[in-house]
Structure formats: structure tokens, C-alpha cells
C-alpha positions in Angstrom: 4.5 -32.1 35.0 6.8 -29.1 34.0 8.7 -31.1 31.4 4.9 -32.3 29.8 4.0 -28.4 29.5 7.0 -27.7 28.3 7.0 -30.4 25.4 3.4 -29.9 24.4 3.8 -25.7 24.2 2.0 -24.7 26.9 4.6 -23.1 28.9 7.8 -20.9 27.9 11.3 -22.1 29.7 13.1 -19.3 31.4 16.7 -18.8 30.2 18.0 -20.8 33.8 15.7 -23.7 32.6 16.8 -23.8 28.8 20.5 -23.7 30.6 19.5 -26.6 32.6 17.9 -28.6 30.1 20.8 -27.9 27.3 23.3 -29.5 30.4 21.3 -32.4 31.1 20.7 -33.3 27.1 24.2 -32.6 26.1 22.9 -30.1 23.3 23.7 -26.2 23.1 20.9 -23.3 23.1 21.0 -23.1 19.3 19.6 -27.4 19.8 17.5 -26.5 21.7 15.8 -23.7 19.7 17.1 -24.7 16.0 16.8 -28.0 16.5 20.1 -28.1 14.4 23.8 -27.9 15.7 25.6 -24.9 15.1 28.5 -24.7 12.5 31.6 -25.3 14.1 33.0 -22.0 14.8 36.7 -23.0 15.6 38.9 -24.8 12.7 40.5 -26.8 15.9 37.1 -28.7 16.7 37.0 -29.8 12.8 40.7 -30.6 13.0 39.7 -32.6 15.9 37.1 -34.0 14.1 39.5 -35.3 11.4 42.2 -36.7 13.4 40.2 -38.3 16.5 37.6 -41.1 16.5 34.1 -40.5 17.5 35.0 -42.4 21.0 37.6 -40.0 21.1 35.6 -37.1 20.6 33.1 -37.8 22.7 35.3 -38.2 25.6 37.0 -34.7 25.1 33.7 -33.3 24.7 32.5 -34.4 28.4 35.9 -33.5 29.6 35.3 -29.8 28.1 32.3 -29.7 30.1 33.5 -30.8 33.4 36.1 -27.9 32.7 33.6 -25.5 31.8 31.1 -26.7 35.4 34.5 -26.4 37.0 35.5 -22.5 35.8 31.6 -21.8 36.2 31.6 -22.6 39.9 34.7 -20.3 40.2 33.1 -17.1 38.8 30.9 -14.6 41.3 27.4 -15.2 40.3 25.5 -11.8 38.7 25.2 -9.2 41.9 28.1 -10.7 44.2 30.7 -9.0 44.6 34.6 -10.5 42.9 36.4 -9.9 45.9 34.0 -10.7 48.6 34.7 -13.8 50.7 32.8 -14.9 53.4 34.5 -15.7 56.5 33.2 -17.8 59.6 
């Protein structure tokens, strides 16, 4: 029921929801609310781009993101403290 209000406009996602939904649709913020991909900002990518096939780029583009989940999970989330650990 959230998703219909969403898609028909009659609800506004919070930032944690647009994060979700960009993850689960494979597309960035800028997709989400451009409805456009952003210009590659990095020559690399384009590089990339040039030398890889689309198979090939696809797979190093899921393999970036289970990198970036993975360093995610490492950071402190907002209002813990970095050196905190939690001991039984």
C-alpha cells in the first residue's frame, strides 16, 4: 500500500526510503528523482565502458555494491560513538 501511494503522488519518501528503493532498483538518487542517469563523473568508469562488455560491466557493477553494503556495515551509524564496542 505504501509503494501504490508512493507511485500515484500521494505520499513523499523519506530520504531512508528513497535509499532503500534506489538499492532494491539498482538506480542512484539522481534516477530516482531525474529520471535520467547521471554523467559519469570518473574517466575510469567510461574507460571501463570501452574496454569491457556489458556482461562484464554489469558484473563489476554488483560487485561495487556488495563492496559498498560491505564498508557501510563497517561505519558507526549517525549518533554512535567510533570507538564504542559493546561487550557481553
Amino acid at each position: 500500500m505504501r509503494i501504490s501511494r508512493l507511485e500515484n503522488g500521494h505520499s513523499t519518501p523519506a530520504l531512508p526510503e528513497l535509499l532503500r528503493l534506489a538499492e532494491v532498483l539498482e538506480a542512484s538518487l539522481d534516477e530516482l528523482a531525474l529520471g535520467a542517469p547521471p554523467e559519469r563523473s570518473l574517466p575510469q568508469l567510461q574507460e571501463l565502458e570501452e574496454l569491457a562488455s556489458p556482461e562484464e560491466c554489469a558484473v563489476l557493477g554488483r560487485l561495487l555494491r556488495i563492496l559498498l553494503a560491505g564498508f557501510r556495515l563497517t561505519r558507526p551509524r549517525a549518533g554512535e560513538e567510533e570507538g564504542r564496542h559493546d561487550h557481553p
